[in-house]
Z-matrix of the N, CA and C atoms (Angstrom, degrees):
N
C 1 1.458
C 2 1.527 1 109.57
N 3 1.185 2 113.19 1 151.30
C 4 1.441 3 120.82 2 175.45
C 5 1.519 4 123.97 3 -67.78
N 6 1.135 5 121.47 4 109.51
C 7 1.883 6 135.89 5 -162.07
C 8 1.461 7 109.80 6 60.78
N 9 1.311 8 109.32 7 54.56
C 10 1.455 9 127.95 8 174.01
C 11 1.177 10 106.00 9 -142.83
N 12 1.281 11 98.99 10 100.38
C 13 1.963 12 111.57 11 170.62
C 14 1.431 13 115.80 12 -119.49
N 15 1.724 14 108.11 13 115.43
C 16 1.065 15 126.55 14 -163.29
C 17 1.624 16 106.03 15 -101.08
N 18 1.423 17 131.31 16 112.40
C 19 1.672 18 127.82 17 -155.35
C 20 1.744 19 78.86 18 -69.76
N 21 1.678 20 108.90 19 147.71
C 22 1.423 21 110.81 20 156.18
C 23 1.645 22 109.96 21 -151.92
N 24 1.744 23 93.32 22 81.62
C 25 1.000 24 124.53 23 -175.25
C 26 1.645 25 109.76 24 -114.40
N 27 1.468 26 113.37 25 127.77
C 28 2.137 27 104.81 26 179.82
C 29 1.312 28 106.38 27 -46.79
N 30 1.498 29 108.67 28 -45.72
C 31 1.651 30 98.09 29 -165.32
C 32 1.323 31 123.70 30 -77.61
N 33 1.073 32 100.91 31 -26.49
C 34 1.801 33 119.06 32 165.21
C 35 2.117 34 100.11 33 -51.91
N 36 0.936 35 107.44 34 -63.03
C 37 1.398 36 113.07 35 172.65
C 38 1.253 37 111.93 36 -51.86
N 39 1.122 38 143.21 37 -53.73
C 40 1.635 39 146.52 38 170.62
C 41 1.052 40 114.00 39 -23.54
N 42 1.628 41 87.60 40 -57.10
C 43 1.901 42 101.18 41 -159.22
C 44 1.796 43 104.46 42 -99.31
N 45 1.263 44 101.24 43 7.55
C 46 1.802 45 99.69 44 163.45
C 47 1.153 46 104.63 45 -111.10
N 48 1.528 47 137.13 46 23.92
C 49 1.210 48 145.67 47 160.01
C 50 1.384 49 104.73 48 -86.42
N 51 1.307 50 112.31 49 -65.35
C 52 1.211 51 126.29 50 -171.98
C 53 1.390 52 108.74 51 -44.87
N 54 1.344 53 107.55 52 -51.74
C 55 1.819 54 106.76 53 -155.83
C 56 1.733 55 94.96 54 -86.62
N 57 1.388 56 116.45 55 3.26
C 58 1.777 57 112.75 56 177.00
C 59 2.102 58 92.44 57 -84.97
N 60 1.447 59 92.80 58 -52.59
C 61 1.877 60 85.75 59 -167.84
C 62 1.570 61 111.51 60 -55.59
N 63 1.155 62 110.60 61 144.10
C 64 1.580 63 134.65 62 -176.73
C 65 1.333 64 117.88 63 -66.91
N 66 1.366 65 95.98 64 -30.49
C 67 1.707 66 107.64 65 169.01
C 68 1.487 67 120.80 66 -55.74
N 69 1.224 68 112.30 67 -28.09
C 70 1.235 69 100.55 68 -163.32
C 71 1.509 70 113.56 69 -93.28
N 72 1.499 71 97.27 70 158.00
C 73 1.499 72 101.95 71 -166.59
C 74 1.309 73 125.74 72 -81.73
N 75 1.345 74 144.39 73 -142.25
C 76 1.444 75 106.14 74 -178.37
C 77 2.109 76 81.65 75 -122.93
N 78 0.904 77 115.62 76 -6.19
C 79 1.281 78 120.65 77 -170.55
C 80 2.384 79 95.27 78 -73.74
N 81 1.481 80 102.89 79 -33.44
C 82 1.020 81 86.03 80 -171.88
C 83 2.059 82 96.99 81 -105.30
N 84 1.279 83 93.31 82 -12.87
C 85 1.929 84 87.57 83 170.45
C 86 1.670 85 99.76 84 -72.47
N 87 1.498 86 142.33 85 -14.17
C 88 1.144 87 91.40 86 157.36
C 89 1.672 88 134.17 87 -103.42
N 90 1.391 89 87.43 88 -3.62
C 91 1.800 90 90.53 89 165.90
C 92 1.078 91 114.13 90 -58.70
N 93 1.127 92 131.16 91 -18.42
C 94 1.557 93 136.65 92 -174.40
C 95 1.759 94 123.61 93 -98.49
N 96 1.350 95 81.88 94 -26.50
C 97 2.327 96 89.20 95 145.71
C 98 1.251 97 117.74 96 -124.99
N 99 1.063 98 111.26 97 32.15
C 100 1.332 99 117.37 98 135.79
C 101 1.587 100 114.47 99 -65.57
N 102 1.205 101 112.10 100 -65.70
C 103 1.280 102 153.24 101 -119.40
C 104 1.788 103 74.68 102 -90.97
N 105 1.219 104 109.13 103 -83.97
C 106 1.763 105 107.21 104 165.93
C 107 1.451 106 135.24 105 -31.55
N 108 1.212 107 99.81 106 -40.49
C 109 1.632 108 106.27 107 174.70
C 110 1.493 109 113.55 108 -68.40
N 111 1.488 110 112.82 109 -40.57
C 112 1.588 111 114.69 110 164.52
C 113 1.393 112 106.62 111 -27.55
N 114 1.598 113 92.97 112 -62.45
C 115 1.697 114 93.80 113 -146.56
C 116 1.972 115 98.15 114 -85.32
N 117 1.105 116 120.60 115 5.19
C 118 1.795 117 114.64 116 162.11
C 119 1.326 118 100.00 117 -79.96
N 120 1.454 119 99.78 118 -36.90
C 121 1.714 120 88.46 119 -157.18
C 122 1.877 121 99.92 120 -68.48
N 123 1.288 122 144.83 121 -42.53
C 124 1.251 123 173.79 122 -137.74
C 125 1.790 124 83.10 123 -96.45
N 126 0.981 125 127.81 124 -57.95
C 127 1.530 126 125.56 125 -177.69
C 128 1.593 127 102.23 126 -83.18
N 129 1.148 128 126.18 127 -28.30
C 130 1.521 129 108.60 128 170.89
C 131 1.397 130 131.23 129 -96.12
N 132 1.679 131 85.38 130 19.59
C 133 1.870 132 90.58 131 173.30
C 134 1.467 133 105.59 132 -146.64
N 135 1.623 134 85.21 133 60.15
C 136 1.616 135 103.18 134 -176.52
C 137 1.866 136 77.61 135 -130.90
N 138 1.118 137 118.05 136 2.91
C 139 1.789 138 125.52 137 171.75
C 140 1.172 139 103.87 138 -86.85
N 141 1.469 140 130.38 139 -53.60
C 142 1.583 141 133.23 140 -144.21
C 143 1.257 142 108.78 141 -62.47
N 144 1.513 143 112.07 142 162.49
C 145 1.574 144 103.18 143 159.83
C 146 0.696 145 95.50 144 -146.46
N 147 1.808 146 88.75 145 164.07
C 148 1.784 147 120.74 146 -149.10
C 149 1.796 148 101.67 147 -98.94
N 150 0.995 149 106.22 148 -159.12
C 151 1.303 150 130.13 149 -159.60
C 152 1.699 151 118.15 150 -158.08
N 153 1.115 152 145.49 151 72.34
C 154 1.730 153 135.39 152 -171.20
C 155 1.519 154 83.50 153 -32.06
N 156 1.422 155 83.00 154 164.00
C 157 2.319 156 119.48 155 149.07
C 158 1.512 157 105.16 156 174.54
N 159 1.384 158 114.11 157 135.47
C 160 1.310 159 127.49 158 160.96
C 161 1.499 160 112.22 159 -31.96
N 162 1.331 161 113.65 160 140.30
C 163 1.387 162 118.37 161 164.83
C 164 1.548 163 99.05 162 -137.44
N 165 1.681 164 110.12 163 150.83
C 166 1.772 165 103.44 164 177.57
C 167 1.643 166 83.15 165 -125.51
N 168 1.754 167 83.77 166 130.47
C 169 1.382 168 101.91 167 -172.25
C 170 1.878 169 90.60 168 -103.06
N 171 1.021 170 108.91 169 172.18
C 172 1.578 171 115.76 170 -169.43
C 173 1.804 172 103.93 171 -65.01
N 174 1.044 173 132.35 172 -31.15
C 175 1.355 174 114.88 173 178.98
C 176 1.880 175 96.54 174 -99.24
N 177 1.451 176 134.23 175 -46.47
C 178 1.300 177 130.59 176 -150.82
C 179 1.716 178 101.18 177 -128.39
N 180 2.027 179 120.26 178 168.31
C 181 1.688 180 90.48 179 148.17
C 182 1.445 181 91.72 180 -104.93
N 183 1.402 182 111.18 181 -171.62
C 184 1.673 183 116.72 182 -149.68
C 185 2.270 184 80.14 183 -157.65
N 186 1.207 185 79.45 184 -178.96
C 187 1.458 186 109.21 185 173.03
C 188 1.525 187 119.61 186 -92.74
N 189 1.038 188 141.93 187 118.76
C 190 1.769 189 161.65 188 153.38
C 191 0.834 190 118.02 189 -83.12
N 192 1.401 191 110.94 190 -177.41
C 193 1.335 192 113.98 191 179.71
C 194 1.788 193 92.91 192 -169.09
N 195 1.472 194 115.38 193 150.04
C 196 1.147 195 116.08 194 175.53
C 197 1.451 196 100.19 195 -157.90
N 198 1.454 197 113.27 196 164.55
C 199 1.488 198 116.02 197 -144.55
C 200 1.906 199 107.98 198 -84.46
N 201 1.276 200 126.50 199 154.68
C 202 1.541 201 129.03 200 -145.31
C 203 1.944 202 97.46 201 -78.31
N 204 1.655 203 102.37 202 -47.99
C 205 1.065 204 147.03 203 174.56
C 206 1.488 205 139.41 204 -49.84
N 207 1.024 206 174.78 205 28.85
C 208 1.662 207 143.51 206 -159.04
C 209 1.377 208 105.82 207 -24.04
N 210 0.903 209 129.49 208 134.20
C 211 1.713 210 147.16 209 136.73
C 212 1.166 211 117.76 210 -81.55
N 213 1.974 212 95.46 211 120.05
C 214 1.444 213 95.31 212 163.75
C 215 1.750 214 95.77 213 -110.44
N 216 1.590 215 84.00 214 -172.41
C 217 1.364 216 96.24 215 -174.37
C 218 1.689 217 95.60 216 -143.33
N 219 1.735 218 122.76 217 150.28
C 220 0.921 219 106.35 218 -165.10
C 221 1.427 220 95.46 219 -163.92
N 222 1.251 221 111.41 220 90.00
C 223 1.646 222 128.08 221 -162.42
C 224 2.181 223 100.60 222 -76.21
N 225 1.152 224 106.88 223 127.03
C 226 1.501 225 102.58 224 164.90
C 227 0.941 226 98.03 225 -60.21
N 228 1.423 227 137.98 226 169.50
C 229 1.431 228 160.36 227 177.71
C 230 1.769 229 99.36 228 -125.57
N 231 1.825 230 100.59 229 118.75
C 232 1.612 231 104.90 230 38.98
C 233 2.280 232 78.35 231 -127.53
N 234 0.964 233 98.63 232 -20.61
C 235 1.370 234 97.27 233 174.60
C 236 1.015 235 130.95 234 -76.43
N 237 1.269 236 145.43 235 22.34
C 238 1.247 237 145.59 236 123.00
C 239 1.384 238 139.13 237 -61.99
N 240 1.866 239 112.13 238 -9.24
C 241 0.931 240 132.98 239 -176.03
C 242 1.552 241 110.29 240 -76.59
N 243 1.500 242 120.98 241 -18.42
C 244 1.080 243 143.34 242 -176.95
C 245 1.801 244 115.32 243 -70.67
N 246 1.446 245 111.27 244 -26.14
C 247 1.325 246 132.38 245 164.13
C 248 1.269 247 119.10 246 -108.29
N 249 0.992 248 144.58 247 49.24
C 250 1.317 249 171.17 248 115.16
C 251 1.204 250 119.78 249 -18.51
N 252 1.559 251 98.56 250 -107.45
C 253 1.659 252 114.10 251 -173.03
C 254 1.422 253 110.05 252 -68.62
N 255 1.270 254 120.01 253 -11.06
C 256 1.622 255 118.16 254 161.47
C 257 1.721 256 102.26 255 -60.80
N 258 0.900 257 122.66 256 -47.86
C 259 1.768 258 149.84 257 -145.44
C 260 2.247 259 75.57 258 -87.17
N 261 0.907 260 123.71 259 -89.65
C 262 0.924 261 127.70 260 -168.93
C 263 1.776 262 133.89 261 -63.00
N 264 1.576 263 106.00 262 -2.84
C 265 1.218 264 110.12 263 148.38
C 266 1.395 265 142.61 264 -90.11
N 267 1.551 266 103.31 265 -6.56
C 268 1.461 267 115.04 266 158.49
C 269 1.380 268 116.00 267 -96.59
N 270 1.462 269 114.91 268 -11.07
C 271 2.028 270 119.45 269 -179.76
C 272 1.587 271 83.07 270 -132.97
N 273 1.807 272 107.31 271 82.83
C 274 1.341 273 76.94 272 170.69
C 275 1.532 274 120.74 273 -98.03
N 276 1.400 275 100.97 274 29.30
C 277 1.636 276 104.55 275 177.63
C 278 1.639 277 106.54 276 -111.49
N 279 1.075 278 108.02 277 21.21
C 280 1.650 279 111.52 278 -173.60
C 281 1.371 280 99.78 279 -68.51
N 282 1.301 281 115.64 280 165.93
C 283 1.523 282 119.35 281 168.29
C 284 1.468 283 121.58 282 -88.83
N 285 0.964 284 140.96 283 -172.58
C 286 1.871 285 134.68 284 161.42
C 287 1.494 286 106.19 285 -159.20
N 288 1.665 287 91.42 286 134.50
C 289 1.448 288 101.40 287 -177.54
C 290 1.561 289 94.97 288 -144.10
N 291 1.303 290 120.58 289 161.96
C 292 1.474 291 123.90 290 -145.95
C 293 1.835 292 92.22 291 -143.47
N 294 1.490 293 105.54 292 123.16
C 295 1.691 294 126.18 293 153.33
C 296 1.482 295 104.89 294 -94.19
N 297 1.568 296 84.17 295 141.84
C 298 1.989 297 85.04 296 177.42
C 299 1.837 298 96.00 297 -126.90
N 300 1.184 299 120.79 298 111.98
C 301 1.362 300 125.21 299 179.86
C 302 1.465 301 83.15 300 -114.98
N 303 1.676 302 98.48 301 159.59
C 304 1.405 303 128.57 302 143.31
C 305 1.356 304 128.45 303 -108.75
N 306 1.377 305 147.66 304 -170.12
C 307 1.047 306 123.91 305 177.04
C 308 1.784 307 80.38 306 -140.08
N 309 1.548 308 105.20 307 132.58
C 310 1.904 309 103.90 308 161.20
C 311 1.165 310 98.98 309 -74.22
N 312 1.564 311 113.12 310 145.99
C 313 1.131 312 135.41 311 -165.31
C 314 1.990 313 99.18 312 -98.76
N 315 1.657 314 110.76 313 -11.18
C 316 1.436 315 108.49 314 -174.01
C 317 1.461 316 85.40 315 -111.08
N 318 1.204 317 134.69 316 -45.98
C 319 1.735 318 114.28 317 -166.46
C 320 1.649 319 93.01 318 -100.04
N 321 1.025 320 134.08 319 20.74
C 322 1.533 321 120.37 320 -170.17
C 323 1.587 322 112.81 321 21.63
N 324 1.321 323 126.86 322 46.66
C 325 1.357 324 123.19 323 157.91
C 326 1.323 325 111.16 324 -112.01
N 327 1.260 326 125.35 325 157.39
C 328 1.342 327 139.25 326 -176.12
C 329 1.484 328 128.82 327 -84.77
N 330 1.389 329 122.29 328 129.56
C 331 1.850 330 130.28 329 -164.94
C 332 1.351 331 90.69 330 -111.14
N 333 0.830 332 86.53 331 116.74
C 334 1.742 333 111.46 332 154.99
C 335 1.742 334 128.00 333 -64.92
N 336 0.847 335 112.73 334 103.70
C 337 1.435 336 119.45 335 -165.83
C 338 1.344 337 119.65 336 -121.93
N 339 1.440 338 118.16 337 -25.01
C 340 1.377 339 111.18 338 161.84
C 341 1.579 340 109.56 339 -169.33
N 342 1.533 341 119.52 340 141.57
C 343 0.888 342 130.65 341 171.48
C 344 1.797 343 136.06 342 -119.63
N 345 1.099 344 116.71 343 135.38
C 346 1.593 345 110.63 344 -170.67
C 347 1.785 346 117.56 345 -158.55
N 348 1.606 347 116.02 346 98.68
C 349 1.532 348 92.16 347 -167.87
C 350 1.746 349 86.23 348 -145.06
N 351 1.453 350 116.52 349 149.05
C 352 1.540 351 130.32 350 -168.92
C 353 1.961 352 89.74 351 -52.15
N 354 1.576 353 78.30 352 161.25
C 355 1.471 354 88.12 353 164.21
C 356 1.461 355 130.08 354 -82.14
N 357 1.263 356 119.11 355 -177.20
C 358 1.953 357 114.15 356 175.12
C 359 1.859 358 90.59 357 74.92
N 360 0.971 359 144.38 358 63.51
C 361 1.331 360 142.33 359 168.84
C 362 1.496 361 94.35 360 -67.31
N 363 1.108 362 124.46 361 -73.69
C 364 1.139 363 133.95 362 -167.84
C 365 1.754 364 131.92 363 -50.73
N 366 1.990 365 88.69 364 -27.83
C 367 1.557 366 91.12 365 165.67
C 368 1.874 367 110.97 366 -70.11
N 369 1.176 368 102.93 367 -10.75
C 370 1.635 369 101.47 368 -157.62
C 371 1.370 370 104.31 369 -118.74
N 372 1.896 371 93.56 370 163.03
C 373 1.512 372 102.67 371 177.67
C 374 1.345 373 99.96 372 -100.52
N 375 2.292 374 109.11 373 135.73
C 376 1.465 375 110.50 374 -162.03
C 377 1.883 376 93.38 375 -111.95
N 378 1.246 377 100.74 376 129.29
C 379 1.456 378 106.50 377 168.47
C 380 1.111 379 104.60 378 -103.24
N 381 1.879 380 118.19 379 114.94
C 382 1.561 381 123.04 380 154.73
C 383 1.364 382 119.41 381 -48.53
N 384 1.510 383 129.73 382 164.94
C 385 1.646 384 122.35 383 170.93
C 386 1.238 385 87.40 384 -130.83
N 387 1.367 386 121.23 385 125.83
C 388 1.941 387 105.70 386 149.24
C 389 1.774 388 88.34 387 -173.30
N 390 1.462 389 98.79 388 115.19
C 391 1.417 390 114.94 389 171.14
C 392 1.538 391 111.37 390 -35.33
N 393 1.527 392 114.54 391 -79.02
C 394 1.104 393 96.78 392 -170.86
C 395 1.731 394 123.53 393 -113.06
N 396 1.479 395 119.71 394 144.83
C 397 1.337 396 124.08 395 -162.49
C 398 1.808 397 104.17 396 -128.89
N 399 1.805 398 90.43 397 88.76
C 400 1.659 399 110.55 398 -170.50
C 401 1.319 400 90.63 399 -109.77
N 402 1.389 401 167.99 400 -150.48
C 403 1.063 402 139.77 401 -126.35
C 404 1.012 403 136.66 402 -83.51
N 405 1.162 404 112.77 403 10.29
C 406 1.593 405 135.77 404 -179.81
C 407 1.622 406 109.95 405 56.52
N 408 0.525 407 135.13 406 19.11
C 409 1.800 408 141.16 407 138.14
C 410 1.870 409 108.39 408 -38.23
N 411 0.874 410 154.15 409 -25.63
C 412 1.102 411 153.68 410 -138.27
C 413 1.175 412 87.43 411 -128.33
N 414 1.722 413 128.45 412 -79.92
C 415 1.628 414 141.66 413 171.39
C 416 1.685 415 102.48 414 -17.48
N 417 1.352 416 98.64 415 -69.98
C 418 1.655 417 113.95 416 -164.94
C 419 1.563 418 106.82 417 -57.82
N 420 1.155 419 133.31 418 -37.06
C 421 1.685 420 145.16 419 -163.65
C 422 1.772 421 88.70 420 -92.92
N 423 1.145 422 129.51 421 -34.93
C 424 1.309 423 136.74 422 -174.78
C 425 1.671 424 104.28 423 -69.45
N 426 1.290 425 123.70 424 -62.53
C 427 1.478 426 136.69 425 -179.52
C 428 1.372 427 86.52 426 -70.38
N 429 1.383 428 136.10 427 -105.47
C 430 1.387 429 111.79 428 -161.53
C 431 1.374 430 144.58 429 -21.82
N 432 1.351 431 108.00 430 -26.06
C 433 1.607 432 118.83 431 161.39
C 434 1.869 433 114.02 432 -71.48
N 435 1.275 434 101.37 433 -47.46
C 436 1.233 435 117.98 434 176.92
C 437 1.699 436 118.84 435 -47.40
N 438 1.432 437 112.39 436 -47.30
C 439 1.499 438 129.86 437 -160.95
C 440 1.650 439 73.70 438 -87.06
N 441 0.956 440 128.56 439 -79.94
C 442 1.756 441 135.17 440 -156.49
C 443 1.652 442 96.31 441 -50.35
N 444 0.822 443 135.32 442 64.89
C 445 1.473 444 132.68 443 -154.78
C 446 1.684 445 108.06 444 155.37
N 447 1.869 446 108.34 445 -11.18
C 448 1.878 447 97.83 446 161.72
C 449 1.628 448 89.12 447 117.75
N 450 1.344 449 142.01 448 -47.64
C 451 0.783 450 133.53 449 -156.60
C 452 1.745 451 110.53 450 -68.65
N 453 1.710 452 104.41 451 146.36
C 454 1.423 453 97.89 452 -162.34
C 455 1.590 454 91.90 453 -139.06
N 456 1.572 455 113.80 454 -24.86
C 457 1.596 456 108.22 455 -173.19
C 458 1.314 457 106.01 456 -123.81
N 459 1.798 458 110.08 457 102.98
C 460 1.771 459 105.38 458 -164.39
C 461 1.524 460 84.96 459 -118.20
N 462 2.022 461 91.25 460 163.00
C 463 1.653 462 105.31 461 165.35
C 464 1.889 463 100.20 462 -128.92
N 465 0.724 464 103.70 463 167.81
C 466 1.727 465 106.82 464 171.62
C 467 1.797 466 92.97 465 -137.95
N 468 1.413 467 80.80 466 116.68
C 469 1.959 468 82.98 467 167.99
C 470 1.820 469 95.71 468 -125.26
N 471 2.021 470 100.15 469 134.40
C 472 1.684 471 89.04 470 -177.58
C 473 1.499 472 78.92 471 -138.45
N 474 1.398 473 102.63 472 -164.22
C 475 1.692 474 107.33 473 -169.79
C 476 1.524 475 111.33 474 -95.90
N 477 1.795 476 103.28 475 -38.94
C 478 1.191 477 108.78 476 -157.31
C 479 1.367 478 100.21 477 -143.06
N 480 1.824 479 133.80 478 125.27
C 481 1.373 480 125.32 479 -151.98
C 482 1.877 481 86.23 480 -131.29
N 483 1.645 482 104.82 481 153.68
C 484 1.187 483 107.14 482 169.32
C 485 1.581 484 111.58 483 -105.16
N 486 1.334 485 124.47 484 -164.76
C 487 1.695 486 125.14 485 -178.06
C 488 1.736 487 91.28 486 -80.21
N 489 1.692 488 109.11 487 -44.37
C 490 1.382 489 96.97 488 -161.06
C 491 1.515 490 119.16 489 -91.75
N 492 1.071 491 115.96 490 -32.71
C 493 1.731 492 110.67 491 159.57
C 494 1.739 493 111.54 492 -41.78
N 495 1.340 494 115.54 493 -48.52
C 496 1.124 495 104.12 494 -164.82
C 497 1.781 496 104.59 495 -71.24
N 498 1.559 497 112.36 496 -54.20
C 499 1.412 498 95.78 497 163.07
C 500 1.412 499 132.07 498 -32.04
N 501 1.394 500 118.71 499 -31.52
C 502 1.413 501 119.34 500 -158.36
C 503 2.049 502 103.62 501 -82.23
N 504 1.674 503 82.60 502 -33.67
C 505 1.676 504 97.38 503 177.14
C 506 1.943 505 110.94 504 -70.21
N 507 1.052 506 95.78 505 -24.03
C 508 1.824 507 103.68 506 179.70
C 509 1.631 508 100.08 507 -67.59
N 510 1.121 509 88.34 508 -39.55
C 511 1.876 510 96.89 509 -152.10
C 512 1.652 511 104.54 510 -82.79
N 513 1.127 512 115.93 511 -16.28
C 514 1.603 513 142.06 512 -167.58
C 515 1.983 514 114.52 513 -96.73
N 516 1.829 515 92.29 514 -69.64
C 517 1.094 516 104.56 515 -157.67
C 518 1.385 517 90.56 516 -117.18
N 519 1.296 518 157.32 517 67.25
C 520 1.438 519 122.81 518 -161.95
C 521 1.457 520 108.77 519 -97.83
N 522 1.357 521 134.11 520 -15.08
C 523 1.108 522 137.25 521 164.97
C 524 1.660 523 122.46 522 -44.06
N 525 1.405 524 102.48 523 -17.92
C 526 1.556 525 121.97 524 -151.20
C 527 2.016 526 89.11 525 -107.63
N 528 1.621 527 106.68 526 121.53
C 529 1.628 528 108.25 527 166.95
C 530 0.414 529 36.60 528 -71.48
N 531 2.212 530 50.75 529 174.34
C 532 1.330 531 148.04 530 168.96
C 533 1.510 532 121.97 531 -111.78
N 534 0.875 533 139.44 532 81.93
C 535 1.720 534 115.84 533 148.25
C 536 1.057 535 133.50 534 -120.55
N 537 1.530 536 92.39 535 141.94
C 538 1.652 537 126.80 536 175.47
C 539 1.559 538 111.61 537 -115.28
N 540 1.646 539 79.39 538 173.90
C 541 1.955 540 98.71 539 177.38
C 542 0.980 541 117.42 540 -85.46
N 543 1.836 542 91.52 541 -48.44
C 544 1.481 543 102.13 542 175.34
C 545 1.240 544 107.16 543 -150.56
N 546 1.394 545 130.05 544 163.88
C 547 1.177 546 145.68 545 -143.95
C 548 2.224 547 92.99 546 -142.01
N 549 0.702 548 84.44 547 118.66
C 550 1.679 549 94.78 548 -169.34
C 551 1.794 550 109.16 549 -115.27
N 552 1.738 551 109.78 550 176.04
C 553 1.143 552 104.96 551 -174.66
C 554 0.999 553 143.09 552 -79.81
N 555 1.329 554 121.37 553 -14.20
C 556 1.625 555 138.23 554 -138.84
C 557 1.024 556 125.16 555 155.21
N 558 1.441 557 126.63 556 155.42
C 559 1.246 558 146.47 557 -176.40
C 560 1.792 559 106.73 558 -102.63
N 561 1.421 560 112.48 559 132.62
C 562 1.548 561 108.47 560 170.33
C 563 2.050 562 103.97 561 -81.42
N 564 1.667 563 100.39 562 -160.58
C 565 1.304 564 107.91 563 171.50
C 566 1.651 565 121.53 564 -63.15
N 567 1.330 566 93.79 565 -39.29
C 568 1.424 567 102.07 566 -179.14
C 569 1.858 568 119.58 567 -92.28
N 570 1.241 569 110.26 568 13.92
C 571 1.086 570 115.73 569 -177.61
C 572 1.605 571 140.09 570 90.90
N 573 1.247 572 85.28 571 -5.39
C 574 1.264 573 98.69 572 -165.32
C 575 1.759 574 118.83 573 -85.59
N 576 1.155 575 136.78 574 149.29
C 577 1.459 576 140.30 575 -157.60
C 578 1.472 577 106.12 576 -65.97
N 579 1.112 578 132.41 577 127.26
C 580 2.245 579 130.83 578 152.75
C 581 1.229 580 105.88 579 -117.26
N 582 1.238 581 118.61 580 139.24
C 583 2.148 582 99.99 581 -19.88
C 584 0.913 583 134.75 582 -52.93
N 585 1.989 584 101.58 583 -54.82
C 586 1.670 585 102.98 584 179.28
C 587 1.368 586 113.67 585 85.85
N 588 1.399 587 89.09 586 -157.20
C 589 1.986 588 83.28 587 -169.51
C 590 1.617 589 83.51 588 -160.23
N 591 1.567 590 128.62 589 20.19
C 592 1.737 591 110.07 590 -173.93
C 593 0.996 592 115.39 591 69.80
N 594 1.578 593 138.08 592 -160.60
C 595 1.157 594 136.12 593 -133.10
C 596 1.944 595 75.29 594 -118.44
N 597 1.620 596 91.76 595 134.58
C 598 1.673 597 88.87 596 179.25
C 599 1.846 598 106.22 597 -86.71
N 600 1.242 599 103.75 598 -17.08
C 601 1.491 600 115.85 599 -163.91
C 602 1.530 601 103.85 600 -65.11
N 603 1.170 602 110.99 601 -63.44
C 604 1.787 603 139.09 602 171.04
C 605 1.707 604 99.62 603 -31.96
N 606 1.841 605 97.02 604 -71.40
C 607 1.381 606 99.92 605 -170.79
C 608 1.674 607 120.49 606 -31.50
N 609 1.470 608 98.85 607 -71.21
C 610 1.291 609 126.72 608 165.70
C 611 1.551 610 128.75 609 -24.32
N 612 1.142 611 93.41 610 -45.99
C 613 1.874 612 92.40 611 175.34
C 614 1.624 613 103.42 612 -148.39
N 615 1.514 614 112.95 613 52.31
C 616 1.499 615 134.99 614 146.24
C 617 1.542 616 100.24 615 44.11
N 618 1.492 617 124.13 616 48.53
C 619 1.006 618 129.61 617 166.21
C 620 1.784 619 109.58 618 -92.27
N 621 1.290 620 107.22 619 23.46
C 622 2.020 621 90.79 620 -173.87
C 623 1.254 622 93.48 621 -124.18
């Protein structure tokens, strides 16, 4: 699909095995998006562009390159916070600014509860964070805050995408990738991703 990038990498697969089984603990679900977020972040900055500049290396100077952009990064809360320091040890000069949605549990739409992201949106390229993107209500309320606020060049990188979030993001945002790990079947009653992996938030910091 068009601005839908699906990682199809073994190890990427490994470790979206792992973080789907129930077994696992949360000590090793987050080594295991960690481990994924590397490799989004590594595939979503196979987009950026560079910039030359001289560098003097100890014998010669030579040719560089440094990034066109600032990068921010801008994790939903509270589970997006979980892709972070993956996100920020390969940009570790990125910026971070934080959406705080909830999701109603009776209309499955998303509350807005807090917002906070550097200024210059617009000079910069904005990376969303939020593992998982099941009806995309969250994504969409996320970029609209985002754009209304300057931002003009967004990415959304999550772990695990459904058919209808991502439609909802086509139909919404379509200017705006996509990447995921994996791209799954369906949505249940309550919204939630199948297979999936459950609530990534919970997993993550052993709240279930």
């Amino acid at each position: 699909m068009k601005n839908l990038v699906i990682l199809d990498n073994p190890l990427v697969k490994r470790d979206v095995t792992i973080l789907r089984d129930k077994l696992t603990n949360s000590k090793d679900f987050r080594a295991a998006l960690d481990r994924v977020s590397y490799s989004l972040v590594i595939e979503i900055a196979k987009s950026f562009e560079l910039v030359e500049h001289e560098v003097e290396t100890p014998l010669e100077i030579t040719k560089g390159f440094k990034f066109r952009k600032q990068i921010v990064l801008v994790p939903v809360l509270r589970a997006g916070l979980s892709m972070v320091s993956s996100f920020l040890e390969m940009i570790p000069d990125a910026k971070v600014g934080h959406i705080g949605l909830q999701r109603d549990e009776k209309t499955l739409q998303p509350i807005d509860y807090y917002y906070k992201t550097p200024n210059k949106l617009g000079e910069s390229l904005t990376i969303l964070l939020d593992p998982m993107l099941a009806t995309g209500g969250s994504a969409v309320a996320s970029f609209n805050s985002l754009k209304e606020k300057g931002a003009n060049n967004c990415i959304l990188a999550c772990l695990i995408s459904a058919p209808e979030g991502v439609d909802k993001m086509f139909v919404e945002h379509p200017s705006v990738p996509i990447y995921t790990a994996a791209y799954d079947r369906q949505l249940n009653k309550n919204g939630y991703i199948l297979p999936g992996l459950g609530d990534a938030g919970d997993r993550t910091f052993g709240t279930y």
